[in-house]
N, C-alpha and C positions, 0 to 999 in steps of 0.2 A: 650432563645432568638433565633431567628429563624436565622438559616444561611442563608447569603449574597452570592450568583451565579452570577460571572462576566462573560461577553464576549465583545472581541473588535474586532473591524475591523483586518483580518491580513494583513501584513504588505510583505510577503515575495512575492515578483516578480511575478507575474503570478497565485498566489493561489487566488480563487473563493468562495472558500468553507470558510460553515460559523459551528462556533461549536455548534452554540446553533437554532434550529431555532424555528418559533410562534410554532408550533406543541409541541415541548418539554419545550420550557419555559409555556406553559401551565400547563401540568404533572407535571412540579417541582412544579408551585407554589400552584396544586391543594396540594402536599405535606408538603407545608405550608413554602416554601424556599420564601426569597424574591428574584426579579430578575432585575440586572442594567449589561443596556449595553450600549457601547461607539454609536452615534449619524452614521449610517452607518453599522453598524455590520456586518448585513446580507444583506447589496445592493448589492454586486456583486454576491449573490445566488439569487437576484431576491425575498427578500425577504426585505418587504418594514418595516422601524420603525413602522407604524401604524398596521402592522399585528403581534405586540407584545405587547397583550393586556394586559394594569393593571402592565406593566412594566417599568421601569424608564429608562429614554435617558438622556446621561450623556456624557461630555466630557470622554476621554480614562483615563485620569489622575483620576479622580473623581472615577469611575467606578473600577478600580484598586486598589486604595486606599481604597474601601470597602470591597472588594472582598474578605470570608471564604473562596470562592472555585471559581478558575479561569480556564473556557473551552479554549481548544488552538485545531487550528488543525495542523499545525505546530509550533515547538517548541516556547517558549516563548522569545524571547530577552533579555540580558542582562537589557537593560533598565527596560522593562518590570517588570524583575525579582524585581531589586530593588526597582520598584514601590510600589511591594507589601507589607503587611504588615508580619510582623514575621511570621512564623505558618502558613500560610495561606495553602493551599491546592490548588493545578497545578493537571488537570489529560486531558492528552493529547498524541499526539504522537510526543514523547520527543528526539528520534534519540540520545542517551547518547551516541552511540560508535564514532558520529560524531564532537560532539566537550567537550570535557572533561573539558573548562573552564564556558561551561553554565553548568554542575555537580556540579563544584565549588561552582559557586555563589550561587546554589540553597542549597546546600549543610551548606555553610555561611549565608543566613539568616536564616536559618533552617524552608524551605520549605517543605512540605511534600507532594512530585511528585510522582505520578501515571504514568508511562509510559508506553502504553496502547499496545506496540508491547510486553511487559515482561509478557502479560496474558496468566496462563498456557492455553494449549490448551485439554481444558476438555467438555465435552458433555452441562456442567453447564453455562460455561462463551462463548459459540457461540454465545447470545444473544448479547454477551460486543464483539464480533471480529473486531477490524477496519480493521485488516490487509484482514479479509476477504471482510468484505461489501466493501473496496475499490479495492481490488485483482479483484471482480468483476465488477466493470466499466471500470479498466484497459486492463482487456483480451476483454468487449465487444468492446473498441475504436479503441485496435490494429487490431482490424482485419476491421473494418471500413477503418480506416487510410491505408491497405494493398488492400484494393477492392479499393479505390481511386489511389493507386498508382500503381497497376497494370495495363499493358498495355493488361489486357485480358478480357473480363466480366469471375466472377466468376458461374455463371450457366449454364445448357446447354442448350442452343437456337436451335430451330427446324426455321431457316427462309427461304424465297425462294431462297435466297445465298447457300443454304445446314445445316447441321449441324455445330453446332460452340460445340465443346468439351468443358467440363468443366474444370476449372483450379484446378490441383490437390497442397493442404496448405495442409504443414506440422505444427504442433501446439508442440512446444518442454515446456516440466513440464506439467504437469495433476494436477496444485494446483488448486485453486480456478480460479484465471485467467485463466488456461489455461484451464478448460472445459468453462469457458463462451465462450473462444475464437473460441473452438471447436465447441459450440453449435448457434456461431452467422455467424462461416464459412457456417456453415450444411444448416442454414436457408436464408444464401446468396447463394445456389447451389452448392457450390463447392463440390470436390472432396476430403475428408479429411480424416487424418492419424493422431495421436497423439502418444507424444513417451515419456515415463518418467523411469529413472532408477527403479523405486521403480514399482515392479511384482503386486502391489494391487493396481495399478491402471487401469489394464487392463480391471477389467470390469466396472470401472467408465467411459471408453473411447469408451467402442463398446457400453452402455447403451447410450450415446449420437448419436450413428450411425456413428461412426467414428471407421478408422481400426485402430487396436495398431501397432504400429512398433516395431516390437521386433529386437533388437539389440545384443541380447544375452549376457545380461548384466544387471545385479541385484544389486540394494543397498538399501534394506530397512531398512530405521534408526530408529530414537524414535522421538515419537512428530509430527509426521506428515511429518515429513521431512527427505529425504536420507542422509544416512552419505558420506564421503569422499571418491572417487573410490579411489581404491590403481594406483599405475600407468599404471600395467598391463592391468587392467579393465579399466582408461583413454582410454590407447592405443587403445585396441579394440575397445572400442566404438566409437572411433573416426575416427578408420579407416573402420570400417562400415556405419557410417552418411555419411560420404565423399561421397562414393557411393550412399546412395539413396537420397544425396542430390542432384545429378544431373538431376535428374525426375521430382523435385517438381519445381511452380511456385511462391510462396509465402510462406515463412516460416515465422512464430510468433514467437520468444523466449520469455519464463514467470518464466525458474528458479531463484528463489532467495533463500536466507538464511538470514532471520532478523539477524540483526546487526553483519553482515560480506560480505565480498565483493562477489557479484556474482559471481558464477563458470560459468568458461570458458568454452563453449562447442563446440564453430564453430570457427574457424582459420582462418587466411588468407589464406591459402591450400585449404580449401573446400569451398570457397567463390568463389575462384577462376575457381572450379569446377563447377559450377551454370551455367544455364545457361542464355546469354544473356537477357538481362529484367526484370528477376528473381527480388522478394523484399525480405526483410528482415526487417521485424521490431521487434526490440530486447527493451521487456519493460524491462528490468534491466539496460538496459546504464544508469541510473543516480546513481549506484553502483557498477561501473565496466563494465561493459556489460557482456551478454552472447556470442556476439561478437567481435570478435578482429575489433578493427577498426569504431566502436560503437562508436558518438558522441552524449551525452542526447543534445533534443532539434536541430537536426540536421539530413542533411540525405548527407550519402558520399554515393558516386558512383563510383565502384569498374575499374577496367581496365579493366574486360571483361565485364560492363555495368550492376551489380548487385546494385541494389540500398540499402543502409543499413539504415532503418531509425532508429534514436535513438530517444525515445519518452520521453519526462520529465512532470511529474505529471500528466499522464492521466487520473483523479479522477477529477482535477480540471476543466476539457471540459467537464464537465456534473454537473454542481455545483450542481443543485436546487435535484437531485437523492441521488448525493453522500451527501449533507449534511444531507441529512431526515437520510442516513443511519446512517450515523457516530452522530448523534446529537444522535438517538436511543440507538446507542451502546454506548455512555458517560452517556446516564439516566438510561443506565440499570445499570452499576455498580455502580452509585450515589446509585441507589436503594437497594445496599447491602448496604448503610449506614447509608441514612435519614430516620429517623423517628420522625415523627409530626415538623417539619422544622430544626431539631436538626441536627446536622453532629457527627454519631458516630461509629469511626471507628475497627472494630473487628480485630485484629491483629490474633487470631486462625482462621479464613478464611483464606483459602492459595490463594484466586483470591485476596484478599487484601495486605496478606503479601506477596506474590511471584511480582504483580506487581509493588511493593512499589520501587523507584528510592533511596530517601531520607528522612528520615524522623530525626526532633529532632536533626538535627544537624551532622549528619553521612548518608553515601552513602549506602544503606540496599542492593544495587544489585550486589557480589561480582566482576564480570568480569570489571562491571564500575568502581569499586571501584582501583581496578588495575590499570585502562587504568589512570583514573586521579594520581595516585601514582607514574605511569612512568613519565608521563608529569611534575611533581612538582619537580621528580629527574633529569629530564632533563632541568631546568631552570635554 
């Protein structure tokens, strides 16, 4: 029997993005899936019901209740959850470490969730990255968002007024976001520097034409991502950014660590040190910040006039991009499964098993498994 591919409208505040769009429900259903989605799905990506062809428009209820396999680009609702039918199959970006009672419920109907941040990160599954295809609209808007809010033009201008200097952005993390960010200052004029603990990034940072800041301070961890300064390493690096923070006009912050709080890198001390006008837009505020003082969705204005913007869901201000991407990266790991419209899932794959949230009844991801274990001992 050919597997059933839901998608609904989301529902969360502000989100654009749609999981499925006409481009990928095509590909599934050349793969023999059939495809029903809630009446709207894709309208706020600008993607019309009539540009999903040979597929069914359904009430959300309808459409849920069918559904082998349900696309989500933020996590699924409680409601939602229960909507579904036993068994059914969620593969989305699930944010487990953020509320351990939708683990639960998935958990108790015995859901079997894909959480799409849990994909190891191997040369195989870059096709399947949301964190990167989104990482990449993120870093290109923050730096948009900081040329608007700067009080300077970011180029240098030759006018009959004289020379107007370029404004010199510093870009902190060299992940994905943070060379788009790099490479969308470069191509705004500006004057740019990129700084990330981890020494292998250096030549991913001058390959962009941008100087590395070395801080003289090293953490390269596993998986692509730095481990934890000790405090000493803190200290220094933070009493050397102080310093050359006082030079720069625009700083981006882009460190994160999937499912744990942003690390802290700029203070109120070195904020304070900036100078007058100065911006700061810190894409991790909606996990902490990379900024002390960092509101997601808000921009505070320092006492000596440093503007901190805190940006929430920068993915979702360029819908109809980010969803092509993220719709891509959900069909490619569907693609480790379907075959002739069948959903069949290989547990010896480690992109299947390593991402697997819940399956059959049990929590497969151990750190989650934990987090909801505290939470059940604590009620």
């Amino acid at each position: 029997m050919a597997t059933t591919i839901a998608a609904v409208r989301e529902t969360t505040p502000g989100e654009r993005r749609a999981a499925l769009t006409p481009e990928v429900a095509k590909k599934l259903k050349a793969r023999g899936a059939q495809i029903v989605i809630e009446a709207g799905a894709g309208a706020s990506a600008y993607f019309a019901d009539a540009a999903y062809a040979g597929v069914e428009v359904l009430a959300a209820a309808q459409a849920l209740a069918r559904a082998d396999v349900f696309l989500k680009v933020q996590p699924p609702t409680l409601e939602e959850i229960a909507a579904l039918r036993e068994g059914a199959v969620v593969i989305g970006h699930l944010q487990p470490h953020l509320a351990p009672e939708r683990t639960k419920a998935l958990r108790d109907r015995k859901i079997t969730a894909f959480a799409m941040e849990l994909l190891p990160r191997t040369t195989r599954a870059q096709a399947m990255d949301v964190l990167s295809s989104q990482a990449a609209v993120g870093g290109y808007k923050a730096v948009l968002i900081a040329a608007e809010a700067a009080p300077k033009f970011f180029p240098m201008l030759t006018t009959a007024a004289g020379t107007i200097r370029p404004s010199k952005v510093l870009i902190v993390g060299a992940g994905v976001a943070g060379l788009q960010a790099i490479a969308t200052a470069k191509r705004l004029g500006a004057q740019v520097e990129g700084f990330d603990v981890r020494p292998e990034t250096k030549e991913q940072i001058e390959s962009l034409g941008a100087k590395f800041l070395d801080l003289g301070v090293s953490a390269a961890g596993s998986g692509g991502y730095a481990r934890e300064l000790t405090a000493e390493e803190r200290e220094q690096q933070q009493k050397a950014l102080a310093e050359q923070l006082k030079g720069f006009d625009v700083v981006v912050t882009t460190a994160a660590v999937p499912g744990r709080r942003a690390p802290r890198i700029i203070n109120a001390a070195m904020v304070a040190g900036m100078k007058p006008g100065a911006v700061i837009v810190d894409i991790a505020a909606e996990t902490g910040g990379n900024v002390e003082g960092s509101e997601a969705g808000s921009t505070v204005v320092s006492a000596n006039g440093v503007s901190i913007i805190g940006t929430a869901n920068l993915p979702a201000s360029a819908p109809v991009h980010a969803s092509e991407m993220y719709a891509r990266n959900l069909y490619n790991f569907l693609e480790l499964s379907l075959k002739d419209g069948a959903l069949t899932l290989d547990w010896d794959d480690e992109l299947i098993a390593k991402t697997c949230l819940t399956h059959a009844g049990e929590i497969r991801h151990e750190p989650t498994k934990a987090l909801v274990d505290t939470a059940k001992a604590q009620d």
